[in-house]
N, C-alpha and C positions, 0 to 999 in steps of 0.2 A: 371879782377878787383880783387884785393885782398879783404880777408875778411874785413880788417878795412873800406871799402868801401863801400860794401854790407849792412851793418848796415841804410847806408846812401840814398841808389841808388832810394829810392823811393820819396825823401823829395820833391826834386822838383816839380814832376805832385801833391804831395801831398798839399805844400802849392800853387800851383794855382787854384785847386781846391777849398780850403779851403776859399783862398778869394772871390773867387768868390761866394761861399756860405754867409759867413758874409755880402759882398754887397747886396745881395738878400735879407737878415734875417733883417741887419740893414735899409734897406729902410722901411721893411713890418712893422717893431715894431715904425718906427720913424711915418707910415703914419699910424698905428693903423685901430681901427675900424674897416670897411666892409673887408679892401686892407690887415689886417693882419690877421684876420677870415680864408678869401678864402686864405691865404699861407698857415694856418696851415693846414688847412682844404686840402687842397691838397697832404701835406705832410706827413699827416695821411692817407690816403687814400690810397697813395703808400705804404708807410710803411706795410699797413696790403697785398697789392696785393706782396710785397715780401713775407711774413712771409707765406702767402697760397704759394707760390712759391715754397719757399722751404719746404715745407710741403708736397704739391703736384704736383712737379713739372709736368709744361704740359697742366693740368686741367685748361680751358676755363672759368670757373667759377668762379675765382681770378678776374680778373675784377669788375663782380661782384659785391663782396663782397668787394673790396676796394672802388668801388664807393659809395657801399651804407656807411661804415663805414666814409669816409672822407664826404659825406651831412648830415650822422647821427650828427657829431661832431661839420659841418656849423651852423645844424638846433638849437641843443642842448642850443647855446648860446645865441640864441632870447625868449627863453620858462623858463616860469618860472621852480625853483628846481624839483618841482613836476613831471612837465612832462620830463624835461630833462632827468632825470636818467631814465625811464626806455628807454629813445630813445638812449641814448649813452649804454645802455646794447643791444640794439636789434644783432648789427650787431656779437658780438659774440654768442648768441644766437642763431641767425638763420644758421651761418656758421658751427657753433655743429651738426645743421642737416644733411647739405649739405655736406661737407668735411665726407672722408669717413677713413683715418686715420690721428692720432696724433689730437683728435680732445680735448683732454684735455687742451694740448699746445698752441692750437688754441685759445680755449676759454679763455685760459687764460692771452694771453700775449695781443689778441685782445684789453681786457677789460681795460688792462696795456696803450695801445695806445690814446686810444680814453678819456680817463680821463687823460692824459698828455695835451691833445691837448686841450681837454677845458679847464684844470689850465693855460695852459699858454695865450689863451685867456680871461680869467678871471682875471690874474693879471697883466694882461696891460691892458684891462678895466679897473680894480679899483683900481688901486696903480701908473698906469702913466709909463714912458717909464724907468724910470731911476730903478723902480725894476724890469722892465725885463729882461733890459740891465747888470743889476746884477747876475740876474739867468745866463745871457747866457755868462757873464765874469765869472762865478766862475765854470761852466763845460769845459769854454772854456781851463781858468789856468789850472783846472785839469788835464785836457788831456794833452796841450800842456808840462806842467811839468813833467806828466809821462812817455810824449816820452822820450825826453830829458834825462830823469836821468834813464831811463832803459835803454837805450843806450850806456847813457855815462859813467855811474857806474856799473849798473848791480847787479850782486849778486846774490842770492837766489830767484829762482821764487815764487810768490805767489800762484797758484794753476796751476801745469805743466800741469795736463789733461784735466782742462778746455780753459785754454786759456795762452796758450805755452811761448808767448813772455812778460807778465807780469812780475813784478819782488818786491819785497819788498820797492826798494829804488824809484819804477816809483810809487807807490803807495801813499806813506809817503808823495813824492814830491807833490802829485797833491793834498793830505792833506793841505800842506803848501802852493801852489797855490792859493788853495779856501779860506786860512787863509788873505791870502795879498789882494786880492779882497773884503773879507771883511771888513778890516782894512780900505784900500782907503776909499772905500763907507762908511762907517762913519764917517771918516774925512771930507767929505764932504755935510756929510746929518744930521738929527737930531737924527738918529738911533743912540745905545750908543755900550759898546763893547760887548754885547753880538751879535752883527751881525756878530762878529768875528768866536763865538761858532756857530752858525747858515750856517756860510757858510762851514766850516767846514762838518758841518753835509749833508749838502746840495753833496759837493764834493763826501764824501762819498756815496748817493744815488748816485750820477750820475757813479761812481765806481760800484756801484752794478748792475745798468741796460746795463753797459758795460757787468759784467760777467754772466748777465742772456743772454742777445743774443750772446755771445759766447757760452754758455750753450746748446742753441739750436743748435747752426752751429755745434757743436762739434757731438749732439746727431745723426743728418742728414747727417751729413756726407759734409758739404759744407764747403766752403772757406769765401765766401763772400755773404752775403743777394741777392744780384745782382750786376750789371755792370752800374748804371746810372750814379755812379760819377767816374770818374778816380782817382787815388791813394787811394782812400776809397771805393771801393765796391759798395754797395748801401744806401740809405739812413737809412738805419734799423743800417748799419754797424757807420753810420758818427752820430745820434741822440740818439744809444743808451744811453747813459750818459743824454740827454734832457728828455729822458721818465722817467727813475727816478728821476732826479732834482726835473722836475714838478711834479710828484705826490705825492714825497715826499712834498713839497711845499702846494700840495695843502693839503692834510692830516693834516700836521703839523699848517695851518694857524686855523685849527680849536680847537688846543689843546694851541697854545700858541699866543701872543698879535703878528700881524707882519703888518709891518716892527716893529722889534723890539726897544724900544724907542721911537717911532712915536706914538704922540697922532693923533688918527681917528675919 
């Protein structure tokens, strides 16, 4: 296969995986409530059994601590503010103990997980399917525009040490991504144009949580989070962009009025 090829050779198992994820994602957010809880709530859970993975590859005790972090995040959503936060801090907490190196890492991107996973159970509780379905088109543009125009453009990498195949113009593009998903959704909502600035910002967190878990694979020495999805690695690898979204999201709902435009 020539080079011009090779750029290419992975798209296929990539978008059939992809959809297959969307199907799974878009049933869970459309059935809400209990049936989208227990997705995320699963989904974190692995997430963090990778992140101990590669952390400490081998160690039996990932389990674990994914199990406990994905009930800590179930639980978290039934319990008032009070008690939620210290239950969503536990499972990084207790894994500080446990875990015998990189336990800074641990705790830190742990805490990074488990507060994604309830913003975005939180706002499909209270904002309904159509802002979730936003959040998860304006990481989805992101990315898919940043493949795209690193590929197809190319140019200048945005930071070659951390994550090699980046490039200035995949970047800008999944800017402009999250700017068009914006746009839409307030042509069709009551939101006014600053959902425009908003998604924008939003693309950009999910940019950033992309190059914090290349940050780590880079420092480990690994490839990919794990093997659970074909053409994506593992989930840590295919979400990282959702764990920033969402916590940016959720951060952000408390400094500024959101859905922006939308009286509450």
């Amino acid at each position: 296969m020539g080079a011009g090829g090779s750029k290419w050779d992975d798209l296929s198992v990539r978008m059939a995986t992809g959809a297959g994820l969307v199907a799974a994602g878009a049933a869970g957010i459309w059935a809400g409530g209990h049936v989208f809880h227990a997705l995320v709530a699963l989904i974190c859970g692995l997430m963090v059994w990778e992140l101990v993975g590669m952390l400490m590859p081998g160690w039996r005790g990932r389990i674990g601590l994914g199990a406990l972090a994905g009930g800590a995040v179930m639980a978290a959503i039934y319990l008032p503010a009070g008690l939620a936060l210290p239950l969503l801090l536990a499972p990084a907490i207790l894994g500080f103990g446990l875990i015998a190196r990189e336990r800074a890492l641990y705790m830190g991107y742990t805490v990074l997980v488990v507060l994604a996973g309830f913003g975005m159970m939180a706002l499909r509780d209270d904002f309904g399917v159509i802002w979730m379905l936003w959040l998860v088109a304006v990481v989805v543009a992101s990315d898919v525009a940043g493949y795209f125009a690193g590929r197809m453009i190319g140019g200048p990498k945005f930071w070659p040490r951390v994550s090699p195949k980046k490039t200035w113009s995949g970047t800008v593009a999944g800017w402009l991504g999250g700017a068009a998903v914006g746009a839409g959704v307030a042509a069709v909502t009551e939101a006014g144009a600053g959902l425009v600035g908003v998604s924008v910002a939003v693309a950009m967190a999910a940019q950033m949580g992309d190059i914090a878990e290349s940050a780590i694979k880079r420092h480990v020495g690994v490839k990919d989070s794990s093997a659970l999805l074909p053409g994506h690695g593992g989930l840590l690898d295919r979400f990282d962009g959702m764990l920033g979204a969402s916590v940016f999201v959720l951060i952000a709902g408390q400094v500024v009025d959101f859905p922006p435009g939308v009286a509450t």
